[in-house]
DRENDO-1510 file (C-alpha; in Angstrom, 1 decimal, always signed):
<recs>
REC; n; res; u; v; w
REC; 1; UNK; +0.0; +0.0; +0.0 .
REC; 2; UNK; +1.6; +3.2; -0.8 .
REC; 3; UNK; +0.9; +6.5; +0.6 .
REC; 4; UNK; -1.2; +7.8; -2.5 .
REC; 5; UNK; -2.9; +4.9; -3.5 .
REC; 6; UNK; -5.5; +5.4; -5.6 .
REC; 7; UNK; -4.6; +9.4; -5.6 .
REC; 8; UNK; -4.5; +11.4; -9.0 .
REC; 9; UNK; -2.2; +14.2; -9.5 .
REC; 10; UNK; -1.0; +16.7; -11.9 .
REC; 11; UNK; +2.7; +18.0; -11.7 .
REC; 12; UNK; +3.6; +21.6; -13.8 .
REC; 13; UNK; +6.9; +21.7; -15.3 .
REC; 14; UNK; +7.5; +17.5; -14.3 .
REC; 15; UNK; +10.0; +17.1; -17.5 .
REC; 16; UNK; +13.1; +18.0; -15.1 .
REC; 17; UNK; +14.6; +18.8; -12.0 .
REC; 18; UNK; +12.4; +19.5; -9.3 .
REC; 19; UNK; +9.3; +18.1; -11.4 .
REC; 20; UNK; +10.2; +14.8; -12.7 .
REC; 21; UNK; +11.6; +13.9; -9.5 .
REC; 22; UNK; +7.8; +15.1; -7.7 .
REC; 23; UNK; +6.5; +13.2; -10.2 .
REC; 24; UNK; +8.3; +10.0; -9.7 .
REC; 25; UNK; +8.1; +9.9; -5.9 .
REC; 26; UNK; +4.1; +10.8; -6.5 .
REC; 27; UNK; +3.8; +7.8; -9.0 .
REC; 28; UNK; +6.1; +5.4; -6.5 .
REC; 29; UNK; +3.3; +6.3; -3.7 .
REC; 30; UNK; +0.6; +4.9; -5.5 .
REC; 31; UNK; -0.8; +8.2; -7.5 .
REC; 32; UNK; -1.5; +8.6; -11.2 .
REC; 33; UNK; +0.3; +11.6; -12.4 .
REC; 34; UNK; -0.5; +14.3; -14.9 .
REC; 35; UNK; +2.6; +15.4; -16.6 .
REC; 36; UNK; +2.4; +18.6; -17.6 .
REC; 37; UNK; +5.7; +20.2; -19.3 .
REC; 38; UNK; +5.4; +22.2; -22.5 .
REC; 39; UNK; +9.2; +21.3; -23.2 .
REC; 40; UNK; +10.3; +24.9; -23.4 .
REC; 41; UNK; +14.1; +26.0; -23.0 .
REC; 42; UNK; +15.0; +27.8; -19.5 .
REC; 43; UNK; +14.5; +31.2; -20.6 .
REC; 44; UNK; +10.7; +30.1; -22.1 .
REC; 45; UNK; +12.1; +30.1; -25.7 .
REC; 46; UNK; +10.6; +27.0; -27.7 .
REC; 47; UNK; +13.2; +24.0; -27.5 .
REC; 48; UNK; +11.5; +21.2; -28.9 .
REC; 49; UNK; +11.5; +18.8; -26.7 .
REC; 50; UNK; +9.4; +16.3; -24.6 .
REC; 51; UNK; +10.5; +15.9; -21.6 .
REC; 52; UNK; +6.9; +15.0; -20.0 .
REC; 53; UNK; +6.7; +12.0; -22.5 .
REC; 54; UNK; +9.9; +10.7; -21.2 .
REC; 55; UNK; +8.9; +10.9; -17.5 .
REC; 56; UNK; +5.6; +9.0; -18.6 .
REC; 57; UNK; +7.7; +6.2; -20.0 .
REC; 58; UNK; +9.8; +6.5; -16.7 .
REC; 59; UNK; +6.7; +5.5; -14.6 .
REC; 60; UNK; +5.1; +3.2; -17.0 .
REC; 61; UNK; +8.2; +1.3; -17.2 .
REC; 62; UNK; +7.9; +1.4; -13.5 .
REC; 63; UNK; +4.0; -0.2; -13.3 .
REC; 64; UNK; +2.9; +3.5; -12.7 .
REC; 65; UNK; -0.1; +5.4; -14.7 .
REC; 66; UNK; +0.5; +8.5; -16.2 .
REC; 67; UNK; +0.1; +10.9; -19.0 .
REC; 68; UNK; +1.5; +13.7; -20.9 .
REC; 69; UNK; +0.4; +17.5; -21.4 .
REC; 70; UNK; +2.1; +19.5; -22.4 .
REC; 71; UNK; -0.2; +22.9; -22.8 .
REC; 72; UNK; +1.6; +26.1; -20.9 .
REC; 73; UNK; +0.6; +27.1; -17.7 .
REC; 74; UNK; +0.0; +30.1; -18.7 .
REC; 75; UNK; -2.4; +30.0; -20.6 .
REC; 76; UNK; -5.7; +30.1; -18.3 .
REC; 77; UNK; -7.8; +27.8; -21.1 .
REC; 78; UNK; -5.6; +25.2; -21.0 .
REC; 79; UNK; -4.8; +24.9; -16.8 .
REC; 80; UNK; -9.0; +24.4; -16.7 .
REC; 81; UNK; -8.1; +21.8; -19.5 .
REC; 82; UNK; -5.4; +20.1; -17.7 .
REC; 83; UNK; -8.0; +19.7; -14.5 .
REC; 84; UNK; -10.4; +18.3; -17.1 .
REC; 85; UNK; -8.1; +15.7; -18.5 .
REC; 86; UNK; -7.1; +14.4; -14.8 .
REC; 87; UNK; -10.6; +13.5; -14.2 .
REC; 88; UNK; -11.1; +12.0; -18.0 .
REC; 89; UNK; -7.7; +10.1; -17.8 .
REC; 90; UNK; -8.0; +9.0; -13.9 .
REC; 91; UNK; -11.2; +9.0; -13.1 .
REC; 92; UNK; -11.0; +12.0; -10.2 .
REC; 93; UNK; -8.3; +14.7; -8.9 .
REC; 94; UNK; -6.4; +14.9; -5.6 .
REC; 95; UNK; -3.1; +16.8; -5.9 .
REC; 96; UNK; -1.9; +19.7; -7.8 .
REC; 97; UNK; +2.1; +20.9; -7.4 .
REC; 98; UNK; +3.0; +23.7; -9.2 .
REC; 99; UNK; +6.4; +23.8; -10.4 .
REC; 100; UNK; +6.5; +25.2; -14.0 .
REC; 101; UNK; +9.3; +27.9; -14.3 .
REC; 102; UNK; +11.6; +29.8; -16.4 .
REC; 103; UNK; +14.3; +32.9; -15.7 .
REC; 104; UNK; +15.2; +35.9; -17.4 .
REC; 105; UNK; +17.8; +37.5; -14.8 .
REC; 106; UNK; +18.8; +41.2; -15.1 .
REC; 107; UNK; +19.5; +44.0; -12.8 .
REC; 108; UNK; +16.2; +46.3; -12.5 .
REC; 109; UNK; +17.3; +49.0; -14.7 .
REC; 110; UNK; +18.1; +46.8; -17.7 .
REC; 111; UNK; +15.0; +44.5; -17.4 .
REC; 112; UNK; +12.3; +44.7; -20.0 .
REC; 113; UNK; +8.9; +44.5; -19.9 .
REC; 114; UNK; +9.0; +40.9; -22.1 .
REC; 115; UNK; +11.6; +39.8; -19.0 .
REC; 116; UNK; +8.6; +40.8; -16.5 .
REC; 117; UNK; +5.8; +39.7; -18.1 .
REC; 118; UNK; +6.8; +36.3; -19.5 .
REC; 119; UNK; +8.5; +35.2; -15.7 .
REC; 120; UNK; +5.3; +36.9; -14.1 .
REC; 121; UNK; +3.0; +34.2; -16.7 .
REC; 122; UNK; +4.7; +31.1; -16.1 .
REC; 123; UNK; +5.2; +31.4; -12.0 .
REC; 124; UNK; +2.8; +33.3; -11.0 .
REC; 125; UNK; -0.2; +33.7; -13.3 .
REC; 126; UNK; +0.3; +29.7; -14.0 .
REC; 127; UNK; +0.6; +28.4; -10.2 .
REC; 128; UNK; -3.1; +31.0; -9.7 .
REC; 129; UNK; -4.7; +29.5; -12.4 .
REC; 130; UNK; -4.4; +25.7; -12.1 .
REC; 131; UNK; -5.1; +26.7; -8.4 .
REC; 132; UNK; -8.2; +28.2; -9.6 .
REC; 133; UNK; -9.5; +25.8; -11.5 .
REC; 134; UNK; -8.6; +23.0; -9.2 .
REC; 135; UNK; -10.5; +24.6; -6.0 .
REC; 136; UNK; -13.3; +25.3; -8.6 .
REC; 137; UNK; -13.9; +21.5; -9.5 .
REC; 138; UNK; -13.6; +20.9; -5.3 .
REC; 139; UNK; -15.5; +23.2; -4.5 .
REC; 140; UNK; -18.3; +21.7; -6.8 .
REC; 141; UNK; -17.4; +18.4; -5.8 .
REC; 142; UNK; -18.1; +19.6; -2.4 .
REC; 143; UNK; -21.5; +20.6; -2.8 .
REC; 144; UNK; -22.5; +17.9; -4.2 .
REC; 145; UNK; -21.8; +15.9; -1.0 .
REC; 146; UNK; -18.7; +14.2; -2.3 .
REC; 147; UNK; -15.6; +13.7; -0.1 .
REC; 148; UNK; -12.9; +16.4; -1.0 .
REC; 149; UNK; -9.7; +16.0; +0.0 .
REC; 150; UNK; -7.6; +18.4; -2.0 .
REC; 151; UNK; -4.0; +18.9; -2.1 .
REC; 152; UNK; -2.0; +21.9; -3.7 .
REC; 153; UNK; +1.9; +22.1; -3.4 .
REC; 154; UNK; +3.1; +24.9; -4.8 .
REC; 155; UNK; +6.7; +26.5; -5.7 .
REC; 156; UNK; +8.1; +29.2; -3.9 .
REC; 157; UNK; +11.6; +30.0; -3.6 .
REC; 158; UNK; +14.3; +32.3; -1.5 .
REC; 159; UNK; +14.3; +34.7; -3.9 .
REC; 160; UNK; +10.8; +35.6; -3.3 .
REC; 161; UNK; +11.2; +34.9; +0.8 .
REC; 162; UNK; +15.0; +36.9; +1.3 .
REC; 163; UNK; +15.5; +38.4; -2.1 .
REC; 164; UNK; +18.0; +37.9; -4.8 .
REC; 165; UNK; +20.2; +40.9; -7.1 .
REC; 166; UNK; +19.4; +40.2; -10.6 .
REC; 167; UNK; +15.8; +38.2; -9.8 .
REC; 168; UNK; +13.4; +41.1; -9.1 .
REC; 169; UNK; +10.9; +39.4; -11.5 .
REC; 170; UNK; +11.5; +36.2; -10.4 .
REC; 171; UNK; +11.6; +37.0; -7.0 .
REC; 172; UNK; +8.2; +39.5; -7.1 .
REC; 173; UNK; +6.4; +35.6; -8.9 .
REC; 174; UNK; +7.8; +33.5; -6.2 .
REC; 175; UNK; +6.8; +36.4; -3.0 .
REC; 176; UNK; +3.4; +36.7; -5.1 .
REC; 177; UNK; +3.1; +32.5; -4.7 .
REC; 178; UNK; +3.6; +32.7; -1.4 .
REC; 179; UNK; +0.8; +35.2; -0.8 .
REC; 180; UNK; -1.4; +33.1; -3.2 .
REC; 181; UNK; -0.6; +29.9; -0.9 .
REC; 182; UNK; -1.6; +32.4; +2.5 .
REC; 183; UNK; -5.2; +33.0; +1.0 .
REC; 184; UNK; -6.1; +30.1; -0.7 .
REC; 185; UNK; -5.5; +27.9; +2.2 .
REC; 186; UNK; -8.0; +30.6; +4.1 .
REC; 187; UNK; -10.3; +30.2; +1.6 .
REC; 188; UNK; -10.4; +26.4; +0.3 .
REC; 189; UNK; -10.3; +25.5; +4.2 .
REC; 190; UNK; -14.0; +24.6; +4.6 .
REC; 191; UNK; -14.0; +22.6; +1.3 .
REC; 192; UNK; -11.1; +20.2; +2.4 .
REC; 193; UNK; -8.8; +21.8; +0.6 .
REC; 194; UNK; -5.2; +22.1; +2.0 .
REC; 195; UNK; -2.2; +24.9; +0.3 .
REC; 196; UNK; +0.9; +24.5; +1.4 .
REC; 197; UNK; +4.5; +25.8; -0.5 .
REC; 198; UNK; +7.5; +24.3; -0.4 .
REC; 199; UNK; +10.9; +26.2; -0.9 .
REC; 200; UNK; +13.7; +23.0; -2.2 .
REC; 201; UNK; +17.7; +24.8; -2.4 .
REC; 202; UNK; +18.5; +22.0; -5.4 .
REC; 203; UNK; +20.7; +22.0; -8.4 .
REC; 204; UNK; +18.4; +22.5; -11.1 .
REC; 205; UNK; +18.9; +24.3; -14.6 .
REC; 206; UNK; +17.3; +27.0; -13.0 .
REC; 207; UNK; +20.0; +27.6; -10.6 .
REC; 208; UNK; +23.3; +26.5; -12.4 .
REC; 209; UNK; +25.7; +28.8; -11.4 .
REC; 210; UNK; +23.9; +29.8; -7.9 .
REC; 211; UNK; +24.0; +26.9; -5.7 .
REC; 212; UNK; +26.6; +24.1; -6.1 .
REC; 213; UNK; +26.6; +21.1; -8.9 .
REC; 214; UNK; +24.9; +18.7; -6.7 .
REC; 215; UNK; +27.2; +16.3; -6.5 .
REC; 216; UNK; +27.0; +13.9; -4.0 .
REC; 217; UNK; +29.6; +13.1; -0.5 .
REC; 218; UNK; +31.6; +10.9; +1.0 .
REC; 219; UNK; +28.6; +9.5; +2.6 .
REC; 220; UNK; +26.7; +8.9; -0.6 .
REC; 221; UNK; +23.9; +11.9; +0.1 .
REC; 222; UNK; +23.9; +14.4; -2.4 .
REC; 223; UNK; +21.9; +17.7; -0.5 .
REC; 224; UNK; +21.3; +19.6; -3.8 .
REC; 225; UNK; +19.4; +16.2; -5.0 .
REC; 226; UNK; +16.2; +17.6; -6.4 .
REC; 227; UNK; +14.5; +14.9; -4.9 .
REC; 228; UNK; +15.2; +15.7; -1.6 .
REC; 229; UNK; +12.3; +18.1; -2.0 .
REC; 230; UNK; +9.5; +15.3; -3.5 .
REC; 231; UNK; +9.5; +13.2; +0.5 .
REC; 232; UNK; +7.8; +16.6; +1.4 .
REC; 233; UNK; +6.0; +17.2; -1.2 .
REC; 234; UNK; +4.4; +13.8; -1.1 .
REC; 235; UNK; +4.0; +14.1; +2.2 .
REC; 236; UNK; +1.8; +17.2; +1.8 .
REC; 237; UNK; -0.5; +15.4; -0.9 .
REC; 238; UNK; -1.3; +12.6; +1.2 .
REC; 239; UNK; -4.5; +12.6; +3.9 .
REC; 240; UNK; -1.8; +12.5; +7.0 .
REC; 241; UNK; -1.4; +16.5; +6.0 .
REC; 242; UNK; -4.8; +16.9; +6.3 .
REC; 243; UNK; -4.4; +19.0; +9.3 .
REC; 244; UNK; -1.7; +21.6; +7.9 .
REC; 245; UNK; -2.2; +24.2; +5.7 .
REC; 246; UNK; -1.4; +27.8; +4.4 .
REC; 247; UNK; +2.6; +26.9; +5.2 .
REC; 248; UNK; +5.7; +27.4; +3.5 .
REC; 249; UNK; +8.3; +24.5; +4.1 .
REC; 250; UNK; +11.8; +25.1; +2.9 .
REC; 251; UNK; +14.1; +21.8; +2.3 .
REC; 252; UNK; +17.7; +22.4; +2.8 .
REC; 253; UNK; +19.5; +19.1; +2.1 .
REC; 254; UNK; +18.7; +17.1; +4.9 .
REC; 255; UNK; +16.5; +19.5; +6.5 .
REC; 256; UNK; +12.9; +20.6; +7.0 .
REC; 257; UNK; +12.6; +24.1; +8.0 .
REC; 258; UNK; +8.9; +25.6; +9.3 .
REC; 259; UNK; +9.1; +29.2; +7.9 .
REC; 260; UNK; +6.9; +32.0; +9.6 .
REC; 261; UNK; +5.3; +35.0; +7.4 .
REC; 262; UNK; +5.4; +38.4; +8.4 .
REC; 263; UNK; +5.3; +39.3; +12.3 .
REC; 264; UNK; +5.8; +42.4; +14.1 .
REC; 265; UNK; +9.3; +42.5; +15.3 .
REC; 266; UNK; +9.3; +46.3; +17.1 .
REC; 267; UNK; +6.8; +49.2; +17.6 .
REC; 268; UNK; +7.1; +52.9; +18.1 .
REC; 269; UNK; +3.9; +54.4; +19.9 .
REC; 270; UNK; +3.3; +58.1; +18.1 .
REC; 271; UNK; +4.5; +60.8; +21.0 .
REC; 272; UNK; +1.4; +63.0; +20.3 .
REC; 273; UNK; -1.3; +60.0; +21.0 .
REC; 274; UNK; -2.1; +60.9; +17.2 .
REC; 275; UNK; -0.4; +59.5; +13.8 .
REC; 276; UNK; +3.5; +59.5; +14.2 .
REC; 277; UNK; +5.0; +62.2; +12.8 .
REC; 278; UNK; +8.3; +62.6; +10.8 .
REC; 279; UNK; +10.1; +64.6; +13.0 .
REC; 280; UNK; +10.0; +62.4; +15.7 .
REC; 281; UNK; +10.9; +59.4; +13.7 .
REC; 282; UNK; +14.4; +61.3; +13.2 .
REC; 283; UNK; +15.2; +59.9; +16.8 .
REC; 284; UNK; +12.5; +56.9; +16.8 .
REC; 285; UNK; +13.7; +55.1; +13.4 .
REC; 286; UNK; +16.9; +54.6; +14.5 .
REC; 287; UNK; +15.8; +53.1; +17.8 .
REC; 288; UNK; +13.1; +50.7; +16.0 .
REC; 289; UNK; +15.9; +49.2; +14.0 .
REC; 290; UNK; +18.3; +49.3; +16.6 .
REC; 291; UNK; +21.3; +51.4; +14.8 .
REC; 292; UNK; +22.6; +54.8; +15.6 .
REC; 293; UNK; +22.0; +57.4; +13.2 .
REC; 294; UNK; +24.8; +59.2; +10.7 .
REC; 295; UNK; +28.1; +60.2; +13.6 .
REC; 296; UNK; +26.4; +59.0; +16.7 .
REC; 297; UNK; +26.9; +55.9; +18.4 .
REC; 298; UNK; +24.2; +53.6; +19.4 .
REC; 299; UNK; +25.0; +53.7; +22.9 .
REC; 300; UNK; +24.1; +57.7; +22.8 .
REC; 301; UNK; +20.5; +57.6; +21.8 .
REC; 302; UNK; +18.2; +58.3; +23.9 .
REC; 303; UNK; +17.0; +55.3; +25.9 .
REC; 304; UNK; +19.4; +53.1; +25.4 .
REC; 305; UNK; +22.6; +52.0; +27.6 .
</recs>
């Protein structure tokens, strides 16, 4: 018995890297797999390829079920398609990861608006619509009284959480996903829907040149594997993560690490018992950030030892 027996899920961008290896750990759990990779080069350019066919012959060889698609996320048509052809292929739909991706890196000033939009299409616009149509067909399931128990995984990255020079459209996509996990787990709650986001450090295509080659140790373990993300993410498409939701997980080798959104770290109360003014936040700023302002040391401000 595996731990997605009878499960049906559809994998963006599961030609390479990250996605081929979600899509074989889905497929060795027991699910039927979607595989949807439009075979495009890393910078979105038409490659000619099909990768998604050759993951499909990877699991059938295997004893697994699975199919090819190879439409672009992007294209909001074709993600309601892709949900379409899960249930007329499978029978049913359970898990969604998105993963599709591409990069075109420059520093702000030199980026284009072709550089934003096509990176804003394929992360972002891709990872809301598949969402979209997927909580649409649970949310009908729902009312009619069926069981739901929907799973989405989608992609984030450290770009979007910490930043990255060179990434600002990549990095705006990935922050954007995160926020898109946030309120579609608020929302999708009451149908049995679950969002979650995982953030994997890997050797990909995606970051050659960024992170190391992946090679493996001494000891055999290789921590920029790609598939030392897909445990998690088959973890979070089974019914044991029934109960989590709205999180971002971010797999560092052999690590799990619980991330935590936005929180308060320090507050300044206004003087006045009104709105805070700018001329008090000449003395306050520096104090709510804990540095001394231009020629004075920190141990001089007011308040402070």
């Amino acid at each position: 018995m595996g731990l997605l027996d009878g499960k049906v899920a559809i994998v963006t961008g599961g030609g390479r890297g990250l996605g081929r290896a979600h899509c074989l750990a889905l497929a060795a759990a027991g699910a039927a797999v979607v595989v949807n990779d439009l075979g495009s080069g890393l910078h979105g350019e038409q490659a000619g390829e099909s990768p998604a066919d050759e993951v499909v012959a990877e699991i059938t060889e295997l004893g697994g079920r699975a199919v090819a698609d190879g439409s672009s996320v992007a294209d909001w048509l074709a993600a309601e398609s892709m949900v379409a052809r899960a249930v007329a292929e499978f029978g049913r739909l359970d898990i969604v990861v998105n993963n599709a991706g591409i990069l075109r890196d420059r520093m702000i000033f030199s980026m284009t608006e072709a550089d934003l939009d096509a990176v804003i299409a394929v992360h972002l616009k891709g990872s809301f619509a598949l969402t979209r149509h997927a909580c649409a067909h649970w949310r009908d399931a729902f009312k009619r009284g069926e069981p739901v128990a929907g799973r989405i995984i989608n992609t984030t990255s450290g770009t979007g959480l910490f930043g990255q020079i060179g990434q600002s459209n990549y990095g705006a996509a990935k922050a954007g996903i995160a926020g898109l996990t946030t309120i579609a787990a608020m929302e999708m709650r009451r149908y049995g829907v679950t969002v979650n986001a995982i953030s994997p450090i890997a050797a990909t295509r995606m970051t050659a040149g960024m992170v190391g080659d992946g090679a493996a140790g001494e000891d055999g373990f290789a921590p920029l594997d790609p598939a030392n993300a897909s445990g998690v993410v088959v973890y979070l498409a089974s019914d044991a993560a029934g109960w989590l939701t709205g999180q971002v997980l971010r797999i560092d080798g052999d690590k799990l690490n619980r991330m935590r959104s936005w929180t308060i770290a320090a507050t300044h109360p206004a003087r006045s018992g009104g709105a805070v003014t700018a001329d008090e936040l000449v003395e306050a700023m520096p104090r709510l950030y804990e540095v001394a302002p231009a020629g004075r040391p920190i141990g001089s401000l007011p308040g402070r030892p």
